[in-house]
Every structure is written in C-alpha cells, then in structure tokens.
C-alpha positions as CSV (number, residue, x, y, z in Angstrom):
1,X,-1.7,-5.1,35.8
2,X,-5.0,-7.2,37.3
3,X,-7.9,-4.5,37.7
4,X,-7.7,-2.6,41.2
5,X,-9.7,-3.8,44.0
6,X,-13.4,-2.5,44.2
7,X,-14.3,-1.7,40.9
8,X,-17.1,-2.8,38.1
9,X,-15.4,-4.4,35.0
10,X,-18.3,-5.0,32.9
11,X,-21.9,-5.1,32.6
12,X,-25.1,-5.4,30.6
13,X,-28.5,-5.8,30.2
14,X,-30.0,-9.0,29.8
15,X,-33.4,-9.2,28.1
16,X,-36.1,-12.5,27.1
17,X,-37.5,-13.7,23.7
18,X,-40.2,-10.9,23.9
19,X,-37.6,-8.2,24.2
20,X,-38.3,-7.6,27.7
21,X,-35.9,-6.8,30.7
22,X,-35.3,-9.5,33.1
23,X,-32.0,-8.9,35.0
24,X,-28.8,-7.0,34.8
25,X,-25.4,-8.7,34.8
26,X,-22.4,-7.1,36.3
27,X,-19.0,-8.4,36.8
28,X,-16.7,-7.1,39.5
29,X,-13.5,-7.6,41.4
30,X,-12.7,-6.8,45.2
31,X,-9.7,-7.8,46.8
32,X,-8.1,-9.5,43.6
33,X,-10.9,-11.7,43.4
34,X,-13.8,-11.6,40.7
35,X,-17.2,-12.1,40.9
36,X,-20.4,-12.0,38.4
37,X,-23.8,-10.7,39.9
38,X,-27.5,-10.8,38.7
39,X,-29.5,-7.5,39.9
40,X,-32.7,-6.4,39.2
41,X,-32.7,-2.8,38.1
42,X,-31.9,-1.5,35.1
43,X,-28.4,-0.1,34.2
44,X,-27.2,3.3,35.5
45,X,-24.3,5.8,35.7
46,X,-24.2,5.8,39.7
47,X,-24.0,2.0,39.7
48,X,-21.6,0.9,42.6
49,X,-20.5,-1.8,44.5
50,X,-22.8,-0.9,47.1
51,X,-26.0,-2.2,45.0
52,X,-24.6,-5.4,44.7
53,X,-25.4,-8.2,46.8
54,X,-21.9,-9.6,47.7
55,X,-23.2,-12.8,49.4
56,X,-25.2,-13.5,45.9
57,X,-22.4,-13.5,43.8
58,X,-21.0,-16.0,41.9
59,X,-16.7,-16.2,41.9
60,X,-14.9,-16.3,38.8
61,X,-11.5,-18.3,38.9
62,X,-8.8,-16.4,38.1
63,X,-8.3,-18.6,35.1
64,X,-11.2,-18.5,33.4
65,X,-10.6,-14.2,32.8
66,X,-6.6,-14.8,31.8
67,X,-4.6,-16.8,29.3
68,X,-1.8,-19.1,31.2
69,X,1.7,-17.5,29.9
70,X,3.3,-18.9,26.9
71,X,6.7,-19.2,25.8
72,X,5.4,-18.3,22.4
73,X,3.8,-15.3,23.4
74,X,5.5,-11.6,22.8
75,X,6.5,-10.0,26.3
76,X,5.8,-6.5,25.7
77,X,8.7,-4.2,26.0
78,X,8.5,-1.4,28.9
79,X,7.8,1.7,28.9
80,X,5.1,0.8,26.7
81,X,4.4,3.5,24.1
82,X,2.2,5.9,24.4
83,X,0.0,5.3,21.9
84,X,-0.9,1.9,23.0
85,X,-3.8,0.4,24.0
86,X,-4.7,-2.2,26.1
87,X,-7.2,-5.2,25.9
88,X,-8.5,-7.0,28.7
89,X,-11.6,-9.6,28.6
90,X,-14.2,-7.3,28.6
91,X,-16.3,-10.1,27.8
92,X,-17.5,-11.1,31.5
93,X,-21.4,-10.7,31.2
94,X,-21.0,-13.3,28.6
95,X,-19.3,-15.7,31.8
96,X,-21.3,-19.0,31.9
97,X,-18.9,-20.6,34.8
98,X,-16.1,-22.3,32.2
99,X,-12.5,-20.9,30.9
100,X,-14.3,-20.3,27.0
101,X,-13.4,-16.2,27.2
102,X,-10.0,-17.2,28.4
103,X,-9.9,-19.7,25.0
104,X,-10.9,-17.2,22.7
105,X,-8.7,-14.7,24.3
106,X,-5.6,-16.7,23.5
107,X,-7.2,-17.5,19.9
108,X,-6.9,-14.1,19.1
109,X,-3.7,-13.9,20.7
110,X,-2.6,-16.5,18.2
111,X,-3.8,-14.5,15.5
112,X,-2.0,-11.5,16.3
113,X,1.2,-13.2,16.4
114,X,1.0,-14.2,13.2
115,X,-0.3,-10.9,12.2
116,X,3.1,-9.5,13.7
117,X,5.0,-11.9,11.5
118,X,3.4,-10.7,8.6
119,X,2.6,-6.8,9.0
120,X,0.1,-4.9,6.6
121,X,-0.1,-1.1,7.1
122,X,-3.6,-1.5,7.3
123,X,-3.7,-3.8,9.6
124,X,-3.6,-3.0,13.5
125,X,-0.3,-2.9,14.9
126,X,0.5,-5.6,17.9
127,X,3.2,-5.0,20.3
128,X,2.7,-8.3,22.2
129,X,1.4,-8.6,25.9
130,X,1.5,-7.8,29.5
131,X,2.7,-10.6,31.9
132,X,2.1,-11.1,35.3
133,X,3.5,-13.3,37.3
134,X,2.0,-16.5,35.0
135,X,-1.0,-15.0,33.2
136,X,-1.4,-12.9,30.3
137,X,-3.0,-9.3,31.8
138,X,-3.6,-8.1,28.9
139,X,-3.0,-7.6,24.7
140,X,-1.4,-4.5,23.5
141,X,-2.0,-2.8,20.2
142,X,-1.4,0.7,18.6
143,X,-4.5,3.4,19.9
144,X,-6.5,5.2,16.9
145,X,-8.5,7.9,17.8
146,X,-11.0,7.6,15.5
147,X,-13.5,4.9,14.1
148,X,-15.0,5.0,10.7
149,X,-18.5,4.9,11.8
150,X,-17.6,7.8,13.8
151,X,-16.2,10.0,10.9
152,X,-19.3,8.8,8.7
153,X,-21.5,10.0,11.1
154,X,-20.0,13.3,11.7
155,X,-19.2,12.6,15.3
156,X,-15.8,14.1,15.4
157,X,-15.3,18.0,15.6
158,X,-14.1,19.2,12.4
159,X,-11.0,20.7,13.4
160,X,-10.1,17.2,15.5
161,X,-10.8,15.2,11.9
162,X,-8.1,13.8,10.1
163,X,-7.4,13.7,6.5
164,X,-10.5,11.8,5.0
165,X,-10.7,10.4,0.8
166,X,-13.6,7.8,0.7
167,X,-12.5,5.9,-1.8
168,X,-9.4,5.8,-0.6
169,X,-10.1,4.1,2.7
170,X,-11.9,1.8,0.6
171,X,-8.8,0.4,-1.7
172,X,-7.4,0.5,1.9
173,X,-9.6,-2.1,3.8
174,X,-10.1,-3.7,0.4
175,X,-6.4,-4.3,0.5
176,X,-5.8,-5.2,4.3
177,X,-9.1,-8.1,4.1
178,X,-6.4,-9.3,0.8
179,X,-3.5,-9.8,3.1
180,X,-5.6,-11.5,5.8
181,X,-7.2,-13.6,3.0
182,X,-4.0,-14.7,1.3
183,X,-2.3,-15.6,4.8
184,X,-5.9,-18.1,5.0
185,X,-7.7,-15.9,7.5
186,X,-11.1,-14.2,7.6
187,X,-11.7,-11.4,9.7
188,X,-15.2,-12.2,10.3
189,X,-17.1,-9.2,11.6
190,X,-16.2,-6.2,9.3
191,X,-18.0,-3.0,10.1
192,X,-17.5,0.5,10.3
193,X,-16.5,0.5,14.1
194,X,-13.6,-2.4,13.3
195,X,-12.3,0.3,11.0
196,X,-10.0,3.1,12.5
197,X,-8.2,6.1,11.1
198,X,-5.0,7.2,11.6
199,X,-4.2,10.8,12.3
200,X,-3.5,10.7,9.1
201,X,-6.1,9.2,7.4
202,X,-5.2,5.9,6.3
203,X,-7.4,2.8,7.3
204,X,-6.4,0.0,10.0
205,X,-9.0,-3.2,10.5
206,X,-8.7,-4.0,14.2
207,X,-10.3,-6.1,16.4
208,X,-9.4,-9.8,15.7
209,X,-11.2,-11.6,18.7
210,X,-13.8,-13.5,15.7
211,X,-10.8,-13.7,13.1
212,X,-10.0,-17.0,12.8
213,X,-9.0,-19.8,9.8
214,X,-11.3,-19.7,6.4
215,X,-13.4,-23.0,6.9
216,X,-13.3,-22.6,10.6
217,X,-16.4,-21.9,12.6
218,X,-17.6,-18.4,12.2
219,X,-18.7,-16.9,15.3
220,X,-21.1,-14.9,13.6
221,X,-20.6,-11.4,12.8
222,X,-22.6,-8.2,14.6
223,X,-25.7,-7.5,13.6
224,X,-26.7,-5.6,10.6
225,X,-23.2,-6.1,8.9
226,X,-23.8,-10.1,8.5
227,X,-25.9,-12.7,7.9
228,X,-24.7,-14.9,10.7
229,X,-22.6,-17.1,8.7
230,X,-21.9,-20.9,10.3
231,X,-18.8,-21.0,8.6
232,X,-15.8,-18.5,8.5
233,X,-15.4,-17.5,4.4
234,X,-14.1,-15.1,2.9
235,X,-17.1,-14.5,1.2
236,X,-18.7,-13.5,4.9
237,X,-15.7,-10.6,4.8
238,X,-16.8,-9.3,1.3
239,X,-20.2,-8.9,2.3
240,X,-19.3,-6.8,5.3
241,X,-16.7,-4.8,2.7
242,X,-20.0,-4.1,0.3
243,X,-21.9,-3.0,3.7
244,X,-19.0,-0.5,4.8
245,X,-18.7,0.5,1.4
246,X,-22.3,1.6,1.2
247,X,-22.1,3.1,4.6
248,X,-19.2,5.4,3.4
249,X,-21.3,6.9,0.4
250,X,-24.8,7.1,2.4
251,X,-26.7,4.5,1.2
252,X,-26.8,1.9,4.0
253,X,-27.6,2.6,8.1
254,X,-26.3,-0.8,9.3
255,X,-29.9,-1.4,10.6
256,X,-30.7,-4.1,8.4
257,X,-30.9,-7.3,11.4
258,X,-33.1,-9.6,9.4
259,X,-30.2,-10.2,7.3
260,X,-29.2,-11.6,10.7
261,X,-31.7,-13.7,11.4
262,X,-32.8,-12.1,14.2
C-alpha cells in the first residue's frame, strides 16, 4: 500500500515575510524511496518528475512518513469497504528532516481508537489501519461526499445535494463537539470543511490530526476559524462552533485572519 514508484505525493508553495514567492517544495517517491525537493518555479498542473533535480534532493527515511505497527492498533479488515477512505501523511512539504509527521500521525491514530471505543453518529467512522509488513500505510475512515463549506457555497449540483436543515446540522455538530468534550477531548480546528454530510444529510466532524487532550498544546487552528489558541480548550472549539454557525446562515466568510494573528 506504499505510493507507486515515480509519482509526486505532495507539494506547495513556499512564500517570505513580505508575501513573496521564494521556492516550491515537492515531495516525491521513486523506486520505494522518498525524497523532498526545492524548485524555483511556481506550481503547475504539468508538474513531473522530469523538472526535478534528482541529485538535489533530499531522502526522506522511511520512518519519518509511517507509524512503526502496534499491537494496539486496529488491522483493518479486507476487502475494505467501499465507502472508505484512506489517509496517508500528506503532510511532506511540512518535512524538516525529523520523524514529527510520523508522531502526529500516530497521535491521531490514538485518538481515533478511542473514538472507535466510544462511537457518536456524528462523529467520523474509523475502521482501523492498513499494515504493511511493520508500518502503518495508512488510516481508514468512512468517505462523505460532501463538505459543509461546499453545500454553503452552492458548489454541489442540486440534484447531487443531499437532504439539507441548517439548524439541524447545527444541534448535530453542537452534539458531536459534546461527546468529544465529555470523553476530555477538543477537536481543535472546527470549520466548515471538517464538517461532512452524509447522503443523508446528517453532520460528521472529521479530521482529528489537531484533536488532542483539553489542556494539551493546541496546534493552532486554520486561519479565519481561530485565534491561534496556545492551549487546547474547549472554549477554542466553541468559538469555531459560533464561526460555522454564522457561516451556515450567511453572515460570516471565514476571511477574518487577524483574529489569527497573522
């Protein structure tokens, strides 16, 4: 289940403190083994392997991209469903040469397990992980089609929509951010795009990779839906709640960074 040879797993766009381009970052594998590259031009679709300079690149160990198996880690059952998806670290522009993705990888893995022991319908559904050989290639969850944001925004087809009551989904979130509260968690970055819809039309929070313990270190939120909290309360997830909330009935654009300190 590793990515196939030749292929681009991630990249971005790096800019300086005066918002201007300086480099792109792409990570890559070839032949099993992964790499991180700095290039010059901007990003494009026709990107390839060919633009990269292979004898510039710096390796990634194998470790540092996947969690070491664990015996108390859930095996997935095969066939896997087929509404599952499946989360790899798609985290490798953020590579800076130690195992840190691979730690918050199995932090979030942790999370999930207890999630399983304790299921909320509005909370994602985990079916465990992919092993291979003595890694962890990669987390498997329950696929939504649809993300909140997207419905708000009118960016699904009307006839490809499902069932949608505002204030419904509201009680809904409202009561999945309870559970994950009264089990001494905080989500952490609540926003309209960690907020699917089933086919039919209930909410599920997904995304757990910043959930973590309430008096932990937060990890900061995305921008426009925090204000970059230090520490992980549960006060951080009712602020994002209010955000979404206004987002649903029209009165807030998610554009508002300098509560971010930005």
């Amino acid at each position: 289940m590793f990515p196939t040879p030749g292929r681009i797993l991630d990249k971005g766009e790096c800019f300086n403190d005066e918002a201007l381009f300086e480099f792109l970052i792409v990570a890559w594998t070839d032949n099993s083994e992964f790499y991180i590259s700095k290039l010059p031009q901007r990003d494009s679709p026709s990107l390839s392997l060919d633009d990269i300079d292979k004898l510039e690149a710096q390796p990634i160990p194998k470790e540092h991209m996947y969690p070491l198996w664990r015996v108390d880690i859930t095996e997935v059952q095969t066939p896997l469903p087929s509404d599952v998806y499946i989360k790899i670290n798609h985290g490798l522009v953020n590579y800076e040469g130690t195992p840190h993705l691979v730690e918050l990888l199995n932090a979030e893995i942790d999370i999930l397990e207890t999630l399983a022991k304790n299921p909320h319908p509005n909370i994602c559904k985990y079916y465990g992980c992919i092993r291979a050989g003595d890694y962890v290639a990669g987390i498997c969850l329950q696929r939504y089609k649809f993300t909140l944001a997207d419905i708000v925004e009118g960016k699904v087809p009307v006839d490809q929509q499902p069932p949608f009551d505002a204030d419904l989904v509201l009680l809904q979130i409202k009561a999945g951010l309870d559970w994950l509260h009264s089990l001494g968690l905080v989500h952490d970055d609540i926003n309209p795009r960690n907020i699917m819809l089933a086919d039919d039309g209930h909410a599920v929070i997904i995304d757990f990779d910043s959930c973590t313990s309430i008096g932990a270190k937060s990890r900061g939120g995305t921008p426009g839906w925090s204000k970059r909290p230090k520490t992980a309360e549960v006060a951080n997830d009712e602020h994002g709640f209010d955000l979404v909330a206004r987002f649903v009935r029209g009165d807030y654009d998610g554009q508002d960074f300098a509560a971010f300190e930005m």
